[in-house]
Each structure stands twice: as C-alpha cells, then as structure tokens.
N, C-alpha and C positions, 0 to 999 in steps of 0.2 A: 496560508491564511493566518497561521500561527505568531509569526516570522509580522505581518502587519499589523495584525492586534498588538502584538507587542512594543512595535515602533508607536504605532496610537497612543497607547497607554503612558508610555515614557512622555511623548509631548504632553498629553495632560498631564500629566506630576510635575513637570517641567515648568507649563505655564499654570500651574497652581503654585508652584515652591515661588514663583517668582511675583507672581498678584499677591501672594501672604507676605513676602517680605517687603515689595513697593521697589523691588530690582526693577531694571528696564534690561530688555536685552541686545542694547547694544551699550557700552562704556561711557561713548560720548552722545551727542545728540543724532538720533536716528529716526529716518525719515516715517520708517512704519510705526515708530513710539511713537511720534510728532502726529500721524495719522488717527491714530486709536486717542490719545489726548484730545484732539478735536472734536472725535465723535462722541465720547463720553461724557457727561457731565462734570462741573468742576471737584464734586467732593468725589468720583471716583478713576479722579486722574490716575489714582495709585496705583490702578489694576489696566494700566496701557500698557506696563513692560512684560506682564505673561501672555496677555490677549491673543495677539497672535499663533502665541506656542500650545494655547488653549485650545484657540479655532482650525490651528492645523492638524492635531492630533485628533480632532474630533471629527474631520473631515478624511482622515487616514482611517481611523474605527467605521466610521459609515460608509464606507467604499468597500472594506473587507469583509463587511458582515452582508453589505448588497454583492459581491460578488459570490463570497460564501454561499449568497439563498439562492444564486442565479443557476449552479452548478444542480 
C-alpha cells in the first residue's frame, strides 16, 4: 500500500508542477492535452498539460486507500 500511495503522490506533484508551469505533457501536440483543452474552459487551458497526471495519481491514491480499508 506504501509502494502506491507513493506512486499516487508523485503523480499529483507531477501534474501540479506541470498545471503551475502551463507544461503539457507531451513535447509536441498530444491527443490527451488536445482532449483536456477541450473540456476546460478558455482561461484554464493552461492546466490541460498536468490534468491528466493530476486525475491519475488521484485515482492511484483512491484505489490504495479503498484497498487498504478493504483488507
């Protein structure tokens, strides 16, 4: 459980470092940036290139804390 919270955690830091700088994480144009773009509105296009790395480490943290309580 240790070992996934962990991995959780680094994704959020990850897509936090990268919604605070207005990175995308991919170099060139990327289909999941292009995605998250879409769905956000125009003044917070800036925060489509962590989004993902946000939503997946959050979904990493909530899966080990519901396994954790399941045990």
């Amino acid at each position: 459980m240790k070992v996934e919270l962990g991995i959780g955690v680094l994704g959020v830091l990850i897509g936090l470092a990268l919604m605070l700088t207005g990175q995308r994480m991919c170099r060139g144009t990327c289909w999941i940036d292009d995605v998250f773009k879409m769905l956000l509105p125009s003044s917070y296009e800036s925060l489509a290139g962590g989004l993902p790395a946000l939503l997946a480490g959050l979904a990493i943290i909530a899966h080990a804390l519901y396994k954790g309580a399941k045990k």
